[in-house]
N, C-alpha and C positions, 0 to 999 in steps of 0.2 A: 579050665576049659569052660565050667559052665559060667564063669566071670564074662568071657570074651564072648559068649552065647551072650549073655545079658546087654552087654554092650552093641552088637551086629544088631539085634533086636531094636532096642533104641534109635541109631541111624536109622534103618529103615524105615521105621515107622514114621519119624522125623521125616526125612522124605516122600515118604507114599503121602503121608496124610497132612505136612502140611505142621503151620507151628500150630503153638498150645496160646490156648485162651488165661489171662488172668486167675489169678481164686486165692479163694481169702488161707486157705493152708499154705500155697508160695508166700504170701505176704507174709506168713510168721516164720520162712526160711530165710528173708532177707536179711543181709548184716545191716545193722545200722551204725554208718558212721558218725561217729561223736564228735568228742571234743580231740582237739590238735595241737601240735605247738609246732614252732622250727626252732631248730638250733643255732645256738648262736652266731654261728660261724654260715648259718644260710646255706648249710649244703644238705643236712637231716629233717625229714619230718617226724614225730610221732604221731600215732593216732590210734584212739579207741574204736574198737569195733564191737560191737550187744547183737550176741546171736542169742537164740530164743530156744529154749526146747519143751515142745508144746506138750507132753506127755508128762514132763516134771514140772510145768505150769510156772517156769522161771526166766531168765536170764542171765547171762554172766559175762563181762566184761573181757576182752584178750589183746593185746598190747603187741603193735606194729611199727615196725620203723621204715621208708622209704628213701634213696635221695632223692632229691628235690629233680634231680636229672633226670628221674624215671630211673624203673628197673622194677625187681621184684621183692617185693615187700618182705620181710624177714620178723616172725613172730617172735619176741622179745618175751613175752610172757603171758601165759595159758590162763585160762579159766580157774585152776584151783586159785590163781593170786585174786582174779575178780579185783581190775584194780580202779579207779577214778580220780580226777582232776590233777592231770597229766601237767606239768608245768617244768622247763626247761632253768638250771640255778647258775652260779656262776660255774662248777665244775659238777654238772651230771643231770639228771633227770630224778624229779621228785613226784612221790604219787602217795596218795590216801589209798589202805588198805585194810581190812579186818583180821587178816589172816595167824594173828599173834591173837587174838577172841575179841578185840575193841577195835575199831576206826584209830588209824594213828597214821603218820609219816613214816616214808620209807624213801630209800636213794639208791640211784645204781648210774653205773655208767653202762654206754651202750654197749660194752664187749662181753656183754652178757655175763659179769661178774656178779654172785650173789646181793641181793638188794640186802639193804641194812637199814634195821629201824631208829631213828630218830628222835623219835616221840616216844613215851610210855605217861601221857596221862592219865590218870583214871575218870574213867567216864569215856574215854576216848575224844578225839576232835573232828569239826565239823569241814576246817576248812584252814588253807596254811596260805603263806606268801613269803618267799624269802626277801630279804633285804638285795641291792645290789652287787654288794660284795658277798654275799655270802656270810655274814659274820651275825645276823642275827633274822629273828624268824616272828611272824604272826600268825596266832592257831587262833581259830573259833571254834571254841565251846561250850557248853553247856550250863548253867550254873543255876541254884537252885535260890533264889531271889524270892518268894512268895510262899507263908503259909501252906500247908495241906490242912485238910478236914483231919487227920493225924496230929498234927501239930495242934490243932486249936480242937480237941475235943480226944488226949491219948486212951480213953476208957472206951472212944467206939472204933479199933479196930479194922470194922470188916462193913462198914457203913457208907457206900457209894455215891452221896448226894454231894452236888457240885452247888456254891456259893457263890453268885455274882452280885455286884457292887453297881455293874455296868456295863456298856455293851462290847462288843468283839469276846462277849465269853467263850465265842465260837468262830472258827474263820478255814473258810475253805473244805477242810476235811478233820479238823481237829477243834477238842475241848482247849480252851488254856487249862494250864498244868500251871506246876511251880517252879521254873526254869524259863530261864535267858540265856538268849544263845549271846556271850561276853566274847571281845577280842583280847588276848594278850599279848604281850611282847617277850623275847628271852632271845638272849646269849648263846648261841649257839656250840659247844665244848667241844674242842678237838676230838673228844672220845667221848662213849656213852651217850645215853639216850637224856632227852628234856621231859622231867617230869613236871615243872609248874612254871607259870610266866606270870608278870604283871598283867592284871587286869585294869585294861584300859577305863574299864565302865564300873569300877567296881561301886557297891551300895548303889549303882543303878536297876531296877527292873524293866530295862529297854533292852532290845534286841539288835545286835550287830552282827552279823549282817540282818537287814530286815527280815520278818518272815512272812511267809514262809516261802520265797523263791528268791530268795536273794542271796548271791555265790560271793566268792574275792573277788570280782568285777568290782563289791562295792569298797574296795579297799586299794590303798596305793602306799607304796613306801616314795618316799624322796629320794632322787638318785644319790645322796649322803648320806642318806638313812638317818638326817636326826628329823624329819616328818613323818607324819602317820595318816593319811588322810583318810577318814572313813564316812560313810552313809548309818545314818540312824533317824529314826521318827520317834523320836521324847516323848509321846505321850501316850495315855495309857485309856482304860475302859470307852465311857464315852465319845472323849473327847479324839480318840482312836478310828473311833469308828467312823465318826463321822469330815476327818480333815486327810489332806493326801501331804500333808507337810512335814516329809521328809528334809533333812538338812545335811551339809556339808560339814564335817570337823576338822580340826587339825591338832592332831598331838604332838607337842613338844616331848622327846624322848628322851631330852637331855634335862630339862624341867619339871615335867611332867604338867604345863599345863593345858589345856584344850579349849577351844577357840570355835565359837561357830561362823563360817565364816559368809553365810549363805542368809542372815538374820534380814527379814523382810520377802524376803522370796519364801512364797506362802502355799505355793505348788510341791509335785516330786522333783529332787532335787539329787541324781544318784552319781552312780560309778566315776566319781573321780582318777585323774589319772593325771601325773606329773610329766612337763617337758622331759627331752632328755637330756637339757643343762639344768634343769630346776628350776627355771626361773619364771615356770608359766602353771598353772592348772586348770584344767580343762575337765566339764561336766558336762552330764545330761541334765534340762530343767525343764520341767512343765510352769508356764505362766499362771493359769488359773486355778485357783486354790478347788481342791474337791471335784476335778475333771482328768480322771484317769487315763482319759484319752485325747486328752489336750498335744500341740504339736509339742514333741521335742527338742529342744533347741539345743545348742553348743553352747554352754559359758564357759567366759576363757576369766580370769585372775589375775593382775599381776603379782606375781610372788615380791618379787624387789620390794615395791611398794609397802606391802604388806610387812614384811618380814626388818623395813628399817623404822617401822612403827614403835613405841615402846612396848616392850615387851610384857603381854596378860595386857594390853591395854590397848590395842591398834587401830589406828582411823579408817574408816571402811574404804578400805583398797579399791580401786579401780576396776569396774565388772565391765566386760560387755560381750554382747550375743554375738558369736560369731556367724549363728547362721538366721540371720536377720531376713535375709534376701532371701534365704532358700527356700520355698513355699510347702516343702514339703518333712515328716516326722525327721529324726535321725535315728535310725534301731540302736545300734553300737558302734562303735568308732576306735580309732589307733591311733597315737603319733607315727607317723614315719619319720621327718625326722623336726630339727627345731623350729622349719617353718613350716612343715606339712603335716598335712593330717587327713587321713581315708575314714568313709563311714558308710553304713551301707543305709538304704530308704527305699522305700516301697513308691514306684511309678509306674503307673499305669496300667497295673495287675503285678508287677514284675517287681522283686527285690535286686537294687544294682549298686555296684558299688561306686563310688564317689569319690575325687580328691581333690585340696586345694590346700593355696597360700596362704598362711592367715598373716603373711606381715606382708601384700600388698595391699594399697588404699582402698584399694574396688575389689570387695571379695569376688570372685567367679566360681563356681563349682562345677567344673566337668565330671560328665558322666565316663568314669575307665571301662566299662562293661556296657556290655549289650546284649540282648538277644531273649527268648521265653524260657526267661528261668529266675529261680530265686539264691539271692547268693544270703545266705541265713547266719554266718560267721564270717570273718575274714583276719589275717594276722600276718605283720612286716616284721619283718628284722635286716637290718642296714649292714650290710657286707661290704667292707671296702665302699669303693667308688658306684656298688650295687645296692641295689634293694630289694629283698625277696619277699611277693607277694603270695600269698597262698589262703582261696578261701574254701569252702563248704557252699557247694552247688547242688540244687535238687531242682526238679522241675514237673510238670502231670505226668509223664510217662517215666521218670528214672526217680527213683531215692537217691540219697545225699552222695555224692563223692568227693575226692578234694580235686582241687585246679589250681594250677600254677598262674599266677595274673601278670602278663608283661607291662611293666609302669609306665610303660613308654609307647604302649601302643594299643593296652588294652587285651590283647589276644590273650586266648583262655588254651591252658594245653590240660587234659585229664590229666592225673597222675595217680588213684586209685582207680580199681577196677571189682571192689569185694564183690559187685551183685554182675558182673558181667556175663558169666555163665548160664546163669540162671534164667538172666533176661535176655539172652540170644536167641531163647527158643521160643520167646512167648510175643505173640502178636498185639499190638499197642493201636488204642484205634487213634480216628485223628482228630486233632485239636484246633480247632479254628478261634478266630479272633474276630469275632461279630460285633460290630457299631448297633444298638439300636437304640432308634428313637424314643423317647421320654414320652410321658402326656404334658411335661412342659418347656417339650422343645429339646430336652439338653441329650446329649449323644451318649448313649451310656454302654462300657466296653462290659462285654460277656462274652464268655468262654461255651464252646461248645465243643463238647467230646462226644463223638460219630461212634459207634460198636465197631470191632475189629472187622477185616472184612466189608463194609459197610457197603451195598448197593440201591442206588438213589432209586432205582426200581422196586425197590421192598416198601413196609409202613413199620414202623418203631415205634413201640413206647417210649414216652421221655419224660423226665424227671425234670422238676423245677428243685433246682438245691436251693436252700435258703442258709446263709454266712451267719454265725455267732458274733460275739463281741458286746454292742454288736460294731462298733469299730473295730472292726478287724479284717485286712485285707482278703479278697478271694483272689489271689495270685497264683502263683506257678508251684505253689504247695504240692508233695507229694505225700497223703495222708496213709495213715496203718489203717485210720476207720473210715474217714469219709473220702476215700480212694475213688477218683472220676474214672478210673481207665477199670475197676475191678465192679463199677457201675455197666460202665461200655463193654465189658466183656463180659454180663448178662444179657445182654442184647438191647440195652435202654441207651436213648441220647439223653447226655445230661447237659443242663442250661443250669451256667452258674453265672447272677448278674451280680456285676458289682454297683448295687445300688446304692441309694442315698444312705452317707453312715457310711461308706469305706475310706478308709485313707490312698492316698496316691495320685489323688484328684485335684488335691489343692483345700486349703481350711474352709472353704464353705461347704462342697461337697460334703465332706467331714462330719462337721458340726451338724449337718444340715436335723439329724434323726435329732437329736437332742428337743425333748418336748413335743415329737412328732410319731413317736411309734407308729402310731396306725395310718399316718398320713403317705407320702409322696413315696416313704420307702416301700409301703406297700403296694402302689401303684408302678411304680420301678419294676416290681415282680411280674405283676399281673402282665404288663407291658413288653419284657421278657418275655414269658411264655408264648403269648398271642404274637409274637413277631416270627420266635423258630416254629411255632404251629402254621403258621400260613403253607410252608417248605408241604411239598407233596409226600413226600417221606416220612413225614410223623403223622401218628396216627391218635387223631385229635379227640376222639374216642376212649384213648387211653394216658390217660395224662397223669402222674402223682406231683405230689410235693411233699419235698423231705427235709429237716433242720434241726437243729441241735443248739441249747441255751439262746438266743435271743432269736435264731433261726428255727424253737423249738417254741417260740412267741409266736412267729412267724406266720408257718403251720395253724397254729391252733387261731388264731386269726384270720387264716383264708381261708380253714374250713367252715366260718360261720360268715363268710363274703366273698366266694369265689363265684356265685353264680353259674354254677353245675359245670365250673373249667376243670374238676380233677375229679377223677375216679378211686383215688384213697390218698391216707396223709400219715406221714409217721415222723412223731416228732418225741426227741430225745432233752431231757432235762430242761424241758423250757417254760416259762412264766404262764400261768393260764390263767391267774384273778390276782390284776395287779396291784388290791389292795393287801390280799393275806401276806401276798409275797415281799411285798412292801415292812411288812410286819414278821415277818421271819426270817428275811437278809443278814446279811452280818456287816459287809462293807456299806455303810450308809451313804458316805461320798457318792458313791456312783448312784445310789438309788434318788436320791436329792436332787443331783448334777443332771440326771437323765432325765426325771419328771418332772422337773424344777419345782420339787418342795414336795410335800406329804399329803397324803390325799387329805387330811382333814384341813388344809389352806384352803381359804377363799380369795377367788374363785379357786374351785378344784381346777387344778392341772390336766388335760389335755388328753395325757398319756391315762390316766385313769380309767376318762369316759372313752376309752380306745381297746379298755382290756376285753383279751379276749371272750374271756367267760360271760360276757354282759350279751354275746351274740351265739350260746347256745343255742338259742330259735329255730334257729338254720341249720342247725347242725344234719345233715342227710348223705354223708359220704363217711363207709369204713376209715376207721382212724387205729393205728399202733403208736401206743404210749408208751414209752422207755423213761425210766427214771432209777436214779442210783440213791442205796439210802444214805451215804455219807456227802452227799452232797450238800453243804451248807450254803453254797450260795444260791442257788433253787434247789429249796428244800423238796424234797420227793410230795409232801403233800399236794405239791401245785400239780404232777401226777397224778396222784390219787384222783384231787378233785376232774380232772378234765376225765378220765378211765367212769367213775360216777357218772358224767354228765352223761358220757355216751353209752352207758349202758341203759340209764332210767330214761333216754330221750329213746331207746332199739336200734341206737346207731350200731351194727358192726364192728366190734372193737377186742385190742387184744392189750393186757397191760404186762410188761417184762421188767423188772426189775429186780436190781443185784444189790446186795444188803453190805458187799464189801469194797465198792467202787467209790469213787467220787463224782464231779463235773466231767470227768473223762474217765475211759476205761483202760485199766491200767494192765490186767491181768491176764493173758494170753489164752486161756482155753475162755475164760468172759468172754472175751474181745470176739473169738471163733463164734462163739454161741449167739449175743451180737449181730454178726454176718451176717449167721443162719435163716435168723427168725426176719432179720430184714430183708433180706431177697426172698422168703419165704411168704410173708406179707405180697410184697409185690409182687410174687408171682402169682400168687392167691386173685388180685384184682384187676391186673393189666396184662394177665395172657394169658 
């Protein structure tokens, strides 16, 4: 009775009063759909869903199956399995689990028949690929390939001091250790588990798959299974740090010998993937050596060619870019089938997915998708005389679901609905698609997200967001932190411009920030605000800007040349003197690539005499600094010193930071906390 009390309650209130606004506690109720596969046969999907429980400050993984026809989803396996990197074999479904006390492989079919372990390495594995047949297997693990201070000193024990040689001693969120993560290959035994395989890398200390973000994307088996094609970057300390020259391999599995096949291409050169007659392979490759965010192209291979070379000795096979013409990156990509191939790319704010012929003369690449949203995954499997598309959709107002892609016409049908419920009752503001003009001329698209409710009669606060990367798209992202609609349903317009430095523009737009930090993208910004400020409905009075790693440059940049346009600033993990930070980076490529060269080059570079801290002077508007200490790529000092600046100059300032986080925050009551103190800030100065 008082169940059904609790519920009448509910509706009515629902009713009388209307939906519910945004907040950052739904946000940590949302399921997050992951990663997917379909079955082979095109009629099953899998997919992972990470619900969050804020109180045990965790997440845990729970395993669903749907048909591809729609219907209602059927939980496969629960939170105690916690399971990841869901992959579809020749007879069942194969997943990575801890639940035996290590990471290892496990297999089930879908009739809900007990899963069965596979693997029992010790040390457990990082990451598996089965063969086409089914008959043999590639595990990434671990291997201990370099000295400890134990090793080279057994009399000290308990003695914590870390020895580099050179640089990347450090990358992202981690010290180097004595371990590489190695590929191997094994036999897969009608019965019992695999405890060791060949190491493909062995007496190597390189990393396969790269680290530290790099999955079996970067690996391929050949549909015969005697290839192995993998991604690795050979080299080490300095010379690490400073080049983005990843390459292409190929293991002979009958031989065992390895082949780079990628030798001269001096860019990233990743995720390879085999035809499905074999006779083709197809990569992602950046052209310019040391530019992380160079376009990404298709290289396509001929295997033939290749393969009737003498063998360990082969003439460089026939390469060419497949996507020559296309002007824009390629994210990730599929065969569909021996002449086609889908990939998704970012245009015009918007992730869409793509497909084309690569054996007509005139490549064309049609757009199969349409509309404001980001498609961030997508995956085929060729059924009969069909082909079943199905990708990972999210947009400003929804978190990720999956969709059914018609090949033939493009049309999108949902087919999950995890956050549906949730999201029925809550009021979404709206999103507009705003052209504004440049100071030179050029038309530049921004996102404007209105508060829920929103009446053109009222005056709002509005936020200028400022984009990281800082090549990196402001598209139809649906973010856990920098959430535009959990902005808007504080009551603030948010102006997100995609300025100079985004992709989806075309390679100059792109390229454009490179050696220009403080130049035109800044001006972009400025330009932004002053165009939605004119609107009678923002109240120009109250104006912030807010940004995060190069959007956290950004920030601390307007606040010493904004010319009294914003009434506070809060910026998260971003560059503020961009000589120390220059000096305390780990990926040098990018720091080289971006300022083209070191500040101690003559002439000094550009981006130097542009850093923020040099316009402390000015500083006279409230500022909130957020910085994580595990952040190796802007180390927290550059924190520190801007929180210093603004205190010894009596600017208004608050400094937050988390000693267990990195470049992003990972951890769910963090993240709350986070929110907190950010709308807390802003409320503090704009209302």
């Amino acid at each position: 009775m008082r169940k059904l009390f609790s519920i009448l309650l509910i509706f009515f209130y629902s009713f009388t009063f209307g939906q519910s606004a945004l907040t950052t506690e739904l946000l940590w109720k949302l399921g997050r759909v992951n990663e997917f596969d379909i079955s082979p046969d095109g009629k099953t999907v899998v997919y992972v869903v990470k619900r969050f429980d804020l109180r045990a400050n965790k997440g845990k993984n729970y395993l669903y199956s749907i048909p591809v026809a729609g219907g209602e989803p059927k939980l496969l396996l629960d939170e105690n399995w916690n399971i990841n990197s869901i992959k579809f074999t020749d007879n069942g479904l194969a997943f990575l689990c801890a639940k035996s006390g290590e990471m290892q492989l496990w297999k089930m079919n879908l009739t809900l028949t007990e899963p069965a372990q596979i693997t029992d390495v010790s040390g457990g594995i990082n990451g598996f690929l089965y063969s086409k047949d089914g008959r043999k297997l590639i595990y990434a693990a671990d291997v201990k390939t370099r000295n400890t201070i134990a090793d080279l000193y057994p009399d000290l024990p308990q003695a914590t001091g870390k020895i580099a040689d050179g640089l990347m001693y450090r990358h992202w969120d981690s010290w180097e250790d004595a371990y590489s993560s190695h590929l191997f290959v094994a036999d897969v035994p009608v019965s019992g588990t695999i405890n060791s395989g060949k190491d493909l890398l062995i007496g190597e200390s390189f990393d396969a798959p790269t680290q530290p973000f790099g999955g079996m994307e970067e690996v391929a088996w050949s549909p015969d299974g005697k290839y192995i094609a993998y991604t690795c970057k050979k080299l080490q300390g300095t010379a690490e740090a400073i080049s983005t020259n990843t390459e292409i391999y190929l293991y002979n599995t009958t031989t065992g010998i390895t082949v780079n096949i990628t030798a001269g291409y001096n860019g990233y050169d990743k995720n390879p993937q085999f035809s499905p007659d074999g006779n083709f392979l197809v990569w992602m490759s950046m052209e310019t050596p040391g530019y992380e965010s160079d376009k990404n192209r298709l290289m396509e291979i001929n295997l033939k060619s290749f393969f009737a070379a003498p063998e360990g000795n082969p003439t460089q096979p026939h390469i060419r870019d497949l996507t020559l013409t296309f002007p824009h990156s390629v994210e990730n990509f599929s065969w569909v089938n021996n002449a086609m191939l889908s990939f998704t790319a970012t245009v015009s704010a918007t992730q869409q997915v793509f497909t084309f012929n690569r054996t007509v003369k005139s490549l064309l690449f049609p757009q199969l998708t349409k509309g404001d949203h980001d498609y961030i995954s997508v995956a085929t499997v060729a059924s009969g005389k069909e082909t079943v598309m199905v990708g990972s959709r999210m947009s400003i107002s929804a978190p990720a679901e999956l969709y059914v892609i018609n090949m033939k016409t493009g049309a999108q049908r949902q087919l999950t609905f995890e956050n549906s419920k949730l999201l029925n009752g809550i009021n979404m503001g709206k999103v507009e698609k705003r052209m504004v003009k440049t100071t030179d001329g050029k038309d530049m698209l921004t996102w404007v997200v209105l508060p829920p409710d929103f009446d053109a009669n009222k005056k709002y606060p509005a936020l200028l967001y400022c984009q990281g990367g800082p090549q990196s798209p402001v598209s139809q992202f649906f973010s856990y932190r920098w959430n535009f609609q959990l902005m808007a349903a504080k009551g603030y317009i948010v102006v997100a411009p995609n300025r100079r430095g985004l992709p989806g523009f075309g390679e100059e737009w792109n390229d454009a920030i490179v050696g220009d930090y403080g130049g035109q993208c800044m001006r972009d910004y400025l330009s932004a605000i002053d165009d939605v400020s004119k609107e009678t409905y923002v109240n120009k009075e109250k104006l912030g800007a807010v940004g995060a790693s190069f959007g956290g440059y950004s920030v601390y940049w307007l606040a010493g040349n904004h010319n009294k346009r914003f009434k506070c600033f809060i910026a998260h993990c971003g560059m503020f003197n961009m000589e120390s930070w220059y000096g305390s980076t780990e990926e040098m490529f990018f720091a080289n690539h971006d300022n083209k060269g070191p500040y101690w080059q003559e002439p000094k570079p550009a981006n130097f005499s542009a850093s923020p801290h040099l316009f402390v002077k000015n500083w006279d508007t409230p500022i909130l600094v957020i910085h994580n200490e595990k952040d190796f790529r802007v180390p927290v000092t550059q924190g520190m010193e801007a929180f210093t600046a603004a205190q010894l100059k009596g600017v208004p300032g608050r400094f937050l930071s988390f000693p267990d986080e990195n470049h992003w925050m990972l951890k769910p009551q963090n993240s709350v906390l986070w929110q907190r103190e950010f709308f807390r800030w802003l409320d503090q100065w704009l209302k």
